[in-house]
C-alpha positions as CSV (number, residue, x, y, z in Angstrom):
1,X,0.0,0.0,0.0
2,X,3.1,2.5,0.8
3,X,4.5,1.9,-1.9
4,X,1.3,2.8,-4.1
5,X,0.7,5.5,-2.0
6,X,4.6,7.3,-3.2
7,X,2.9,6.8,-6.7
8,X,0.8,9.8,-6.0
9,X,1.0,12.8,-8.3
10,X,3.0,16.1,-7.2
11,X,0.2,18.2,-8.3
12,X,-2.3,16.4,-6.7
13,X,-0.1,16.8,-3.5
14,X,0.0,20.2,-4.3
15,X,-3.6,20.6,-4.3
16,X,-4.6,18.7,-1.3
17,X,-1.8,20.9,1.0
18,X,-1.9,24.3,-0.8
19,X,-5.9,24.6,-1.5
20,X,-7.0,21.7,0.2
21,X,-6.3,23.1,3.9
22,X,-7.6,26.8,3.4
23,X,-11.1,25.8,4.4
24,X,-13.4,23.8,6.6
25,X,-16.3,21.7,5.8
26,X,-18.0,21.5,8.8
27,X,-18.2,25.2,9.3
28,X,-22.1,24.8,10.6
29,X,-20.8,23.2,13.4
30,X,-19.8,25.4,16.4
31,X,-17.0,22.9,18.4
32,X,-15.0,20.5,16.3
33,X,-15.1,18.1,18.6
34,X,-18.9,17.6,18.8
35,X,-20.0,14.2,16.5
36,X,-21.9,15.7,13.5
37,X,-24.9,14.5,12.2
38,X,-23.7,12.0,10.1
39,X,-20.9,10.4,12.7
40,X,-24.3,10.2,14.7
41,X,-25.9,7.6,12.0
42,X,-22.9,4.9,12.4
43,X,-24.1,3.4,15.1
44,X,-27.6,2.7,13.3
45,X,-25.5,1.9,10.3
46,X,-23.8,-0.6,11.7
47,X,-26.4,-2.4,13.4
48,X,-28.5,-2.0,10.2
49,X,-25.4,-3.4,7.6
50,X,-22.7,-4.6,9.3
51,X,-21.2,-6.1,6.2
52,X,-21.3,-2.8,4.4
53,X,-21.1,-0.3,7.5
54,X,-17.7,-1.8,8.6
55,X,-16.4,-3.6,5.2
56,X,-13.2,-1.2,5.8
57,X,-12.7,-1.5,9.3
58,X,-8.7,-2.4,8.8
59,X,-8.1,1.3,7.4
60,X,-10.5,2.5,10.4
61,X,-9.2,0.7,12.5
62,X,-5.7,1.6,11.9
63,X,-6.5,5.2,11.3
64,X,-8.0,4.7,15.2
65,X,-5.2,3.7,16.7
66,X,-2.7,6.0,15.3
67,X,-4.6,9.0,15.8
68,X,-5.4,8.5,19.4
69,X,-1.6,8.2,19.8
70,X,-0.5,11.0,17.8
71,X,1.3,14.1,20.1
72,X,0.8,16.8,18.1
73,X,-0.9,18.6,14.9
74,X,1.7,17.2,12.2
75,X,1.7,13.8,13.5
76,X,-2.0,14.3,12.9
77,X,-1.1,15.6,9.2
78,X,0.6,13.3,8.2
79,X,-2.2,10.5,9.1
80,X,-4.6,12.2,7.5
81,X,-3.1,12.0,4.6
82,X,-1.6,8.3,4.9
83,X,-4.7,7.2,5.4
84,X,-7.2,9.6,3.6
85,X,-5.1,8.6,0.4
86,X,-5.4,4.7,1.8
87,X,-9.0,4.6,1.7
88,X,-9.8,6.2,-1.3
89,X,-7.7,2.7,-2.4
90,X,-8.8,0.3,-0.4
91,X,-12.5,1.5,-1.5
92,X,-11.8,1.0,-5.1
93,X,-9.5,-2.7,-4.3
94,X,-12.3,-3.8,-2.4
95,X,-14.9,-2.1,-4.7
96,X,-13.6,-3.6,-7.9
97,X,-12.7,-7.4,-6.1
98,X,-16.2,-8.0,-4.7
99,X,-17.3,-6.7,-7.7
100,X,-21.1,-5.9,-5.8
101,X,-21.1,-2.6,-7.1
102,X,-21.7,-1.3,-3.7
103,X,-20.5,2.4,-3.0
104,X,-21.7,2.3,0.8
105,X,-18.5,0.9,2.7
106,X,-16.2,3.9,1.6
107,X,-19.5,6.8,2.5
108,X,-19.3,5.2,5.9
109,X,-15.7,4.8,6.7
110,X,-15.0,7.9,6.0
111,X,-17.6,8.7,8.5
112,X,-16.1,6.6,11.0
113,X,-12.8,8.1,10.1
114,X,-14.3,11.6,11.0
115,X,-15.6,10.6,13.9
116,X,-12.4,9.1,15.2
117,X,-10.2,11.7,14.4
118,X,-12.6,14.4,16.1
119,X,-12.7,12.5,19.3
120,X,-8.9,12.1,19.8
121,X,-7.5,14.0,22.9
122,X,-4.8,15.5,20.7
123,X,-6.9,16.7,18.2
124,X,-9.1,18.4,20.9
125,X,-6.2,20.3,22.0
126,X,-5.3,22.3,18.8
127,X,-6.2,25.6,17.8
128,X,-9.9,25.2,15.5
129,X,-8.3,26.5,12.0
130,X,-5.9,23.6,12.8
131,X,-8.9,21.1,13.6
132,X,-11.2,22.6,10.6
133,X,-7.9,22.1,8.1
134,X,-7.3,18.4,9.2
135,X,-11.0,17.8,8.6
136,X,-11.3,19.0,5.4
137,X,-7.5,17.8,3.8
138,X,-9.3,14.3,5.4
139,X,-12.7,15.2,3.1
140,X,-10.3,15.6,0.0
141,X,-7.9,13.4,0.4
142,X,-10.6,10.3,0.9
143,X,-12.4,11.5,-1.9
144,X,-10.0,10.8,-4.6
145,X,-8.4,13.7,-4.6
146,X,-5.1,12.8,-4.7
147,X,-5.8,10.1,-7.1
148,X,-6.5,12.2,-10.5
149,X,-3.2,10.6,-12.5
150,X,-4.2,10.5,-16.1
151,X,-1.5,8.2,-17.2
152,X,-2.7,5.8,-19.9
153,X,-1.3,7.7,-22.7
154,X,-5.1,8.2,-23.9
155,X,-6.2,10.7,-26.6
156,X,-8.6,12.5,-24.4
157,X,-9.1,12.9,-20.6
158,X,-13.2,12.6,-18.8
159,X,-12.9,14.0,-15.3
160,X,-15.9,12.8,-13.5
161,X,-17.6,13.2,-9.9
162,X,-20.5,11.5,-8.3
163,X,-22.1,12.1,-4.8
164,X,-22.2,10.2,-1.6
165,X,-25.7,8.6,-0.6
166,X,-28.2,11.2,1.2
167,X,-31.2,11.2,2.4
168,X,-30.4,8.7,5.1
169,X,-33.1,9.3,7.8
170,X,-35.6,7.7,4.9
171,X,-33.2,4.9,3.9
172,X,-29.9,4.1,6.4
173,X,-29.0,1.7,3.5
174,X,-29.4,4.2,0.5
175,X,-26.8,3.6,-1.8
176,X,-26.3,6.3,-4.9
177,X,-25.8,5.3,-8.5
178,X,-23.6,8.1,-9.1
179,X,-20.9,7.1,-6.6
180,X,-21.2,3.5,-7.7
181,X,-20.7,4.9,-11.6
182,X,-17.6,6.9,-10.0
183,X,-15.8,3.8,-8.5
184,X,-17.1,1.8,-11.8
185,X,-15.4,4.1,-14.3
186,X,-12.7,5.5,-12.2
187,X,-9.3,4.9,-14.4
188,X,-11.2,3.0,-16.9
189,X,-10.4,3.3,-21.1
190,X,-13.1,4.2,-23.4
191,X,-12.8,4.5,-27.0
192,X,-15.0,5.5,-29.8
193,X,-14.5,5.8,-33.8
194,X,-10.9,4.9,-32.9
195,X,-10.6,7.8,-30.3
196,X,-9.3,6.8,-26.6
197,X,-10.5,8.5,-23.2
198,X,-9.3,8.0,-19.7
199,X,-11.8,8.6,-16.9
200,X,-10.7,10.0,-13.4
201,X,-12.9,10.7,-10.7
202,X,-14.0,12.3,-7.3
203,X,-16.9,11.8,-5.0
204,X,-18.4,15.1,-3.6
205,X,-20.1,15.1,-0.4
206,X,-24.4,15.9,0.0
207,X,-23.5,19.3,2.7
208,X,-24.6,22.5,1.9
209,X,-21.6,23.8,3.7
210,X,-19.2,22.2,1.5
211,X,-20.2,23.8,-1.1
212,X,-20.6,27.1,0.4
213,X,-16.9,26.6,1.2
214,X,-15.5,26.5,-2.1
215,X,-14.9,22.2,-2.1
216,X,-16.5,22.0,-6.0
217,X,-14.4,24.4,-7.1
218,X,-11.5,23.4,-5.3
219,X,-11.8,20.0,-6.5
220,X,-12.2,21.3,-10.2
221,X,-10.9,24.2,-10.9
222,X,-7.2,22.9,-11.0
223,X,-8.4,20.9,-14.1
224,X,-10.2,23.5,-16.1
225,X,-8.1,26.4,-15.6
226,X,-5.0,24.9,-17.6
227,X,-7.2,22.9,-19.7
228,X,-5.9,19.3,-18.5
229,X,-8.9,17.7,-19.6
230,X,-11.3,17.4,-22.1
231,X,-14.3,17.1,-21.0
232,X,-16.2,17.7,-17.0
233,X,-19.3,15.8,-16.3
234,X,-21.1,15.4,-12.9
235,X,-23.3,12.7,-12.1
236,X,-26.1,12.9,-9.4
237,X,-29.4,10.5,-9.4
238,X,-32.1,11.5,-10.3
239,X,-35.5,10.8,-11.5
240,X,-37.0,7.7,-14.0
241,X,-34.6,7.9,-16.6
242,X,-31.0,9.3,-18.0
243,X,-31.7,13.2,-17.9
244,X,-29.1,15.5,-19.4
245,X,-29.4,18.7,-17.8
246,X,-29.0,21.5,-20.3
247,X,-30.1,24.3,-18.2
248,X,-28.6,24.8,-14.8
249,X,-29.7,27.5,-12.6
250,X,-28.2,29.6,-10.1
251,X,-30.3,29.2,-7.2
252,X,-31.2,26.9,-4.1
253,X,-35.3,26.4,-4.1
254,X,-35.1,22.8,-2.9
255,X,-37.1,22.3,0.7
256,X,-34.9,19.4,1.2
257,X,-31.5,19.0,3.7
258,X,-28.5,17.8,3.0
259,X,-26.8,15.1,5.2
260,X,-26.6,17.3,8.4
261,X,-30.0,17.8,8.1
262,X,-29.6,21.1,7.2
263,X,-32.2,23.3,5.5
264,X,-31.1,26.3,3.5
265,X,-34.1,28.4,3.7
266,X,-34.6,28.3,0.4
267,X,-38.4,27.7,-1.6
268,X,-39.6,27.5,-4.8
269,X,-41.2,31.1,-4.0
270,X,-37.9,32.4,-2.3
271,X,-35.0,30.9,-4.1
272,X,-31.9,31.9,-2.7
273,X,-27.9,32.0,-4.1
274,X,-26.1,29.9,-2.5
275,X,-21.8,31.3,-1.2
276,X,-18.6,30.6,-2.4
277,X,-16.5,31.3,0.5
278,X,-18.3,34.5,2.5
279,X,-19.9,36.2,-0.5
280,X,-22.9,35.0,-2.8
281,X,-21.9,33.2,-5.7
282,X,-21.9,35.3,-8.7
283,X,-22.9,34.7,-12.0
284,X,-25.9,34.3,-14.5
285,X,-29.2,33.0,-14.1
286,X,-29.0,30.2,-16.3
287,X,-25.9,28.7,-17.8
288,X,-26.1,26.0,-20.7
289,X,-24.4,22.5,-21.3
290,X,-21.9,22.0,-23.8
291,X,-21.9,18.4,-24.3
292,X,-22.1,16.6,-26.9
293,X,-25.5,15.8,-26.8
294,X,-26.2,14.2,-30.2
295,X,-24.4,11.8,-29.7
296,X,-24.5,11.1,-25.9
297,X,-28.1,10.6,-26.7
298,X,-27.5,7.3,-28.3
299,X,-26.0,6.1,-25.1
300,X,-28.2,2.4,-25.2
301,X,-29.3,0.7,-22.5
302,X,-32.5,-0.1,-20.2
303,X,-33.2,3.6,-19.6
304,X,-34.7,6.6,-22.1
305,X,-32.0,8.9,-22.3
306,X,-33.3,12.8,-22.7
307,X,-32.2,16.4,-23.5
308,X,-34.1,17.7,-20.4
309,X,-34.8,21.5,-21.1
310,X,-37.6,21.9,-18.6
311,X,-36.7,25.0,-15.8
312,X,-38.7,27.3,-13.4
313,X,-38.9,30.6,-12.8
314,X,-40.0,33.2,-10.4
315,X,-42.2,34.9,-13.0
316,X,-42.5,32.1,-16.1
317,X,-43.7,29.2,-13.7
318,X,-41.8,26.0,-14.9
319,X,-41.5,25.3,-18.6
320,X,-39.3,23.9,-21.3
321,X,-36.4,26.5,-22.4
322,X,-35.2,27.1,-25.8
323,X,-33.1,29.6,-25.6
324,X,-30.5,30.6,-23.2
325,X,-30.5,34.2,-24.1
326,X,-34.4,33.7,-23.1
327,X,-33.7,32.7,-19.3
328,X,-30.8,34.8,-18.5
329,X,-32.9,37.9,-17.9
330,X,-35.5,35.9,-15.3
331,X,-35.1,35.0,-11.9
332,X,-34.3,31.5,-11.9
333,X,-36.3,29.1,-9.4
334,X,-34.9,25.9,-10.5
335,X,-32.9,24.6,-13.5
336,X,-33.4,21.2,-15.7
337,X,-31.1,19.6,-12.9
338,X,-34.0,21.2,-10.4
339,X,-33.0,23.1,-7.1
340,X,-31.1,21.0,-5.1
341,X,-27.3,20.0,-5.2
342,X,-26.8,18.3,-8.3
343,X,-28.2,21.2,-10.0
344,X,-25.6,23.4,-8.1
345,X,-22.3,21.2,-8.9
346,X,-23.4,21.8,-12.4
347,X,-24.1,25.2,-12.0
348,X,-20.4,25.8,-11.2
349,X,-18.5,23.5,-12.9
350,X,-19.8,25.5,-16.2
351,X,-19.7,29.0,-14.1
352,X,-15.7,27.4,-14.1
353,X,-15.7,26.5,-18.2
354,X,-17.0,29.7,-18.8
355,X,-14.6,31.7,-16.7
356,X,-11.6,29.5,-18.1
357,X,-12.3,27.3,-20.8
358,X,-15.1,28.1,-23.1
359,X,-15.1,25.5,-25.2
360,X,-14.3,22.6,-22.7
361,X,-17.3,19.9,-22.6
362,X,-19.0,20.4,-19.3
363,X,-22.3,19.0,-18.1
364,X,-24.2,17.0,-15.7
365,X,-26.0,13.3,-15.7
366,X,-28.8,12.5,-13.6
367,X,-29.2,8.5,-13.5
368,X,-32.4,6.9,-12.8
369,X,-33.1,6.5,-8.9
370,X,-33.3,3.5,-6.7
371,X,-34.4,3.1,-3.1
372,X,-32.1,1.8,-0.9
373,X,-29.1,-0.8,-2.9
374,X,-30.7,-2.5,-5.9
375,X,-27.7,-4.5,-7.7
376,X,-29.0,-5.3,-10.9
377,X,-30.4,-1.9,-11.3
378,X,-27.0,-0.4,-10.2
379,X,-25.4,-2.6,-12.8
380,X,-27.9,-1.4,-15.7
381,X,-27.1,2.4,-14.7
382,X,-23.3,1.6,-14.8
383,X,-23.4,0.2,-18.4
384,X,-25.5,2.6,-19.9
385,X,-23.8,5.5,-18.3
386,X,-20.7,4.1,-19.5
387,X,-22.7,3.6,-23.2
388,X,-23.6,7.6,-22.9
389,X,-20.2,8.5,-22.2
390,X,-18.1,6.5,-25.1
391,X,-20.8,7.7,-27.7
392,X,-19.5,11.2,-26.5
393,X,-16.0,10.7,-26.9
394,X,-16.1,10.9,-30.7
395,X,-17.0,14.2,-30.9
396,X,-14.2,15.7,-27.9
């Protein structure tokens, strides 16, 4: 594992440290040390899915031990990254062996890993911008972050992010098709018309906060400023079918929380921006895909696949746009991707293409849902998103 571990990129090293650090994910919650409300689940986790709940518990385990025993804040560093970096692995070695397409065990040892490393006495000793920057390098890090090594001499490079499960109160055992996609295609070959891609990827977490912090564009930015790849998507489930979400919109309206439990505020009749760091997140009402949707359209399988136009606005009502120059102008309420999260990461990947890489292929895919873990329907989603994806690399 060490030794796979030294293979890590200097960039991605770079990234983790020098960005990485700045800010803290779990800026809602007042005293680091206090369990959030997702440490709280494990226990119910556990009891509920043992198998999947602890399926890592070496890495925890470990990580446990070693933090408890730690003296001081770069003892603690240097942990967090060992053993972020190690789980993102052993995830994807246990993910790819079992072959159950099951993207559970890695949501809940990171958990288990947050929770440990928040109750250690020497981590309870350290100033809170120390606490809050081990905390988030450990959100990174276990992520994927420093895992992003396009190295099979492909023509083209897909960078690709799916989320953690949510919803959780409804479903302890939710599993989401977009992180299973994530670990399926992660460092995968694709090739179309005798064009190769390589496919990296990153898992984002369901936290308002996150986001407000600046971790999407953290995580992306890197990659579209000096145009290292060739094409962004963002996967998030969704509704019946395949939905390509042409029109993103800038605003929160989803009465929903996110994995703390959190609820922005925000309605359908008072739609809100959400931050990037401490100010509001600027940019237009409406931004537009760029994929190649022609041919992504084609991607076969069990599932329609669709060019979803359909957005809201404060004074339109919901309807199906044509136009982007014909939404810009309106207050937006939701976009095709609707009002919640996965609406938002595609919102500012393409706020990022447009302020760096105009012509960069950048869009979001929302799979069909499934309650709780369905294998065979997690399998169907994984082919057919991987289907969508090689019909689009013929036209990057």
């Amino acid at each position: 594992m060490l030794s796979t571990i030294k293979k890590i990129s200097i960039k991605s090293l770079a990234i983790a440290i020098s960005l990485g650090l700045v800010f803290s994910a779990q800026s809602n919650v007042v005293n680091n040390t206090e369990l959030t409300v997702e440490e709280l689940r494990i226990d119910k986790a556990i009891k509920s899915m043992p198998d999947v709940a602890l399926r890592l518990s070496a890495r925890v385990d470990e990580f446990t031990q070693q933090v408890n025993q730690a003296t001081n804040y770069t003892v603690l560093t240097q942990l967090v990254i060992r053993h972020g970096t190690g789980l993102w692995l052993d995830a994807k070695t246990s993910f790819n062996q079992l072959n159950d397409v099951d993207d559970r065990p890695l949501y809940w040892a990171r958990i288990q890993m947050s929770k440990a490393l928040r109750s250690s006495k020497t981590f309870a000793e350290l100033f809170s911008n120390q606490q809050e920057k081990l905390l988030w390098s450990l959100e990174l890090i276990s992520r994927g972050q420093m895992d992003i090594k396009f190295d099979k001499n492909t023509d083209k490079k897909i960078l690709l992010t799916g989320f953690d499960p949510f919803f959780l109160d409804k479903h302890i055992d939710q599993s989401n098709p977009s992180g299973v996609v994530a670990l399926s295609l992660d460092d995968i070959v694709v090739s179309m018309e005798g064009q190769t891609a390589e496919i990296e990827v990153l898992i984002v977490p369901v936290r308002f906060a996150d986001f407000d912090q600046g971790m999407i564009e953290e995580l992306l930015k890197p990659y579209i400023a000096d145009k290292s790849v060739d094409m962004v998507l963002t996967v998030s489930m969704g509704r019946e079918n395949f939905d390509l979400e042409r029109y993103p919109a800038l605003r929160r309206s989803a009465n929903a929380p996110d994995n703390l439990n959190i609820l922005t505020g925000a309605t359908k009749s008072n739609p809100l921006v959400p931050k990037l760091h401490n100010t509001e997140l600027r940019g237009p009402e409406f931004v537009e895909f760029s994929l190649p949707i022609s041919s992504m359209l084609k991607g076969s399988g069990k599932y329609q696949v669709n060019d979803n136009r359909k957005v809201s606005t404060l004074s339109g009502g919901t309807f199906n746009g044509q136009a982007l120059v014909d939404l810009i102008k309106q207050t937006s309420v939701s976009g095709s991707g609707g009002g919640y999260l996965s609406n938002e990461i595609s919102y500012r990947s393409i706020l990022l293409r447009d302020q760096f890489n105009l012509t960069l292929p950048v869009g979001h895919i929302h799979t069909p849902r499934i309650k709780a873990y369905d294998q065979q329907a997690l399998t169907d989603i994984i082919n057919q998103t991987k289907n969508i994806i090689t019909q689009g690399v013929a036209e990057l």
